[in-house]
N, C-alpha and C positions, 0 to 999 in steps of 0.2 A: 486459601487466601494468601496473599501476596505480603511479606514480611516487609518491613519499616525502609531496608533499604531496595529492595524491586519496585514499591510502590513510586517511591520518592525517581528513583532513574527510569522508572514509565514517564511519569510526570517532567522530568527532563527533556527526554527524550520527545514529548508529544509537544513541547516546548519549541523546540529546535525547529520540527520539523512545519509547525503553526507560520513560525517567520519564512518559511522558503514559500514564495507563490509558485503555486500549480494550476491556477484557475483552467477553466477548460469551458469553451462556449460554443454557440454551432458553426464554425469554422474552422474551431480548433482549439489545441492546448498548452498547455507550457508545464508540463511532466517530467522534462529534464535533470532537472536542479533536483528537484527532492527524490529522482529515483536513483541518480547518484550516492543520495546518501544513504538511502536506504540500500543499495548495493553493498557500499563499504560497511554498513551495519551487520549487515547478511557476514560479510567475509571476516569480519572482526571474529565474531562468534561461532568462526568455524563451519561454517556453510560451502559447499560448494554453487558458484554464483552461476550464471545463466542470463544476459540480457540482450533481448531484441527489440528492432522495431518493425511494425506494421508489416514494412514493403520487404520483412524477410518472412513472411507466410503467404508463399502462393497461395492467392483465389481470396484471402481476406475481403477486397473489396467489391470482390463478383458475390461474394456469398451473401446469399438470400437473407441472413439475420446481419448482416455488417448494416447500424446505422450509420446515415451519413457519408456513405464510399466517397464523394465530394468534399471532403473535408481534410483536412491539410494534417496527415498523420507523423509528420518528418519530425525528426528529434525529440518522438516520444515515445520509451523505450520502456518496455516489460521486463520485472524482474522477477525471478526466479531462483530463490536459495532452498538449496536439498540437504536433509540432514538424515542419518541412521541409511543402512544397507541399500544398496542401489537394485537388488533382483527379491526386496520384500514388497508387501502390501504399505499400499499409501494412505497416507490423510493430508487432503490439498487444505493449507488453511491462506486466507486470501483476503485482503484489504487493495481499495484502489486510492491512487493516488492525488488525483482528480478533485478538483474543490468548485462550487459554482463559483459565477463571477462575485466581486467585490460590489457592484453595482453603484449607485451613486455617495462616495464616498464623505457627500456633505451629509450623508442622514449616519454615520456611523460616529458614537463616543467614545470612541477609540483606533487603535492604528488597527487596519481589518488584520493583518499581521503581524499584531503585536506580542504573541506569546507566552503570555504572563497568567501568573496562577492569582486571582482575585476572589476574596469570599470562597473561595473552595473549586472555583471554577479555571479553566484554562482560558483564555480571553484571544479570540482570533481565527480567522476563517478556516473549516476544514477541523477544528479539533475536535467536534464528536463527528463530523462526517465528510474524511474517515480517515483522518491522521492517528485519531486513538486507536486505529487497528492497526496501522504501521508502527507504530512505538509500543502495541501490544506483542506484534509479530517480532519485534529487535529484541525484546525483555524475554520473551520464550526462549527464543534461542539464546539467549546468550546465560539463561539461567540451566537453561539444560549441557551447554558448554561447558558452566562450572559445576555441572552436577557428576560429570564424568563418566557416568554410566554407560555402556555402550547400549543402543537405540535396536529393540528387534523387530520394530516397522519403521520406514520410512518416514520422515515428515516435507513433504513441500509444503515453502510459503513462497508465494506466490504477490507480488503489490504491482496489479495492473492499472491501467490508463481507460479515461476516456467512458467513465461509469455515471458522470453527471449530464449527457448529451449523445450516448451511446449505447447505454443502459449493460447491455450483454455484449459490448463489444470487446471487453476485457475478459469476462471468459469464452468468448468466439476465438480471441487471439492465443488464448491457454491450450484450448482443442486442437487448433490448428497447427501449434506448436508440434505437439505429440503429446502434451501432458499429460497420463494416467494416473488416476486415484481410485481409492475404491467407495471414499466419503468425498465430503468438502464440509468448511466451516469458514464460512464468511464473515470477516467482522465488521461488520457496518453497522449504523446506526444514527441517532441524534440524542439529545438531551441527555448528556453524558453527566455522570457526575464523580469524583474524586472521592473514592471510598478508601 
């Protein structure tokens, strides 16, 4: 279990990154913004960083599981932070960044990006699905930063794109990369709650 202050700089953290729109629809996405931050997340905490897009993995859009090849992949970019030994065994753990649309903005009571903790809840698009796996994946690392230990398997995290309209095209763009693991642990989900 996560002590008084991890929990609370999750909760920050899932915060922050609630306010940056990322929606992604079937034409396309707006992944940018928040995979920069999560970038500089990654690097804060001592990671070595890793970002691409799409149009730097030949055959992404020929390949037979890419949803969508028609769809406007530019300036949305995959990030990749590696932690512990570079020639150990890995564990890919991975959140996208990808949020559905905001849709008619008259039926919502509240800003769909508003970021705020209410009743125990985070409040705004994308916070159980799946900003709490990027603010989970920033609190990881940066608690194992201060734990100081040296790491004797690898960890990648991993925060792709294009998971609400593309389904597997964020881990087609990981394969393609070259990314090797020997597990994976995806954190996605809904109906999160603040424990």
């Amino acid at each position: 279990m996560l002590d008084r202050g991890c929990r609370q700089e999750l909760v920050e953290r899932l915060c922050e990154l609630v306010r940056i729109p990322s929606c992604s629809d079937p034409a396309g996405g707006r992944e940018h913004d928040v995979q920069q931050v999560v970038a500089g997340g990654m690097r804060a905490a001592g990671a070595s960083v890793r970002m691409f897009e799409p149009s730097e993995c030949p055959g992404f859009l020929e390949h037979a599981l890419c949803a969508g090849p028609g769809r406007q992949y530019s300036g949305r970019p995959t990030v990749i932070g590696q932690v512990g030994p570079d020639d150990a065994p890995a564990l890919l753990v991975l959140a996208h960044s990808d949020t559905v649309p905001v849709g008619d903005r008259s039926q919502w009571t509240f800003d769909p990006f508003l970021g705020e903790v209410r009743a125990d809840k985070v409040l705004g698009r994308g916070a159980c699905d799946d900003k709490w796996g990027l603010a989970s994946m920033l609190t990881i690392l940066r608690v194992l930063r201060d734990a100081g230990a040296p790491l004797r398997k690898k960890l990648i995290f991993a925060s792709t794109i294009d998971e609400e309209h593309g389904v597997g095209n964020g881990t087609l763009l990981l394969h393609l990369a070259g990314v090797k693991a020997e597990a994976a642990l995806y954190l996605d989900g809904q109906a999160g709650r603040i424990c």
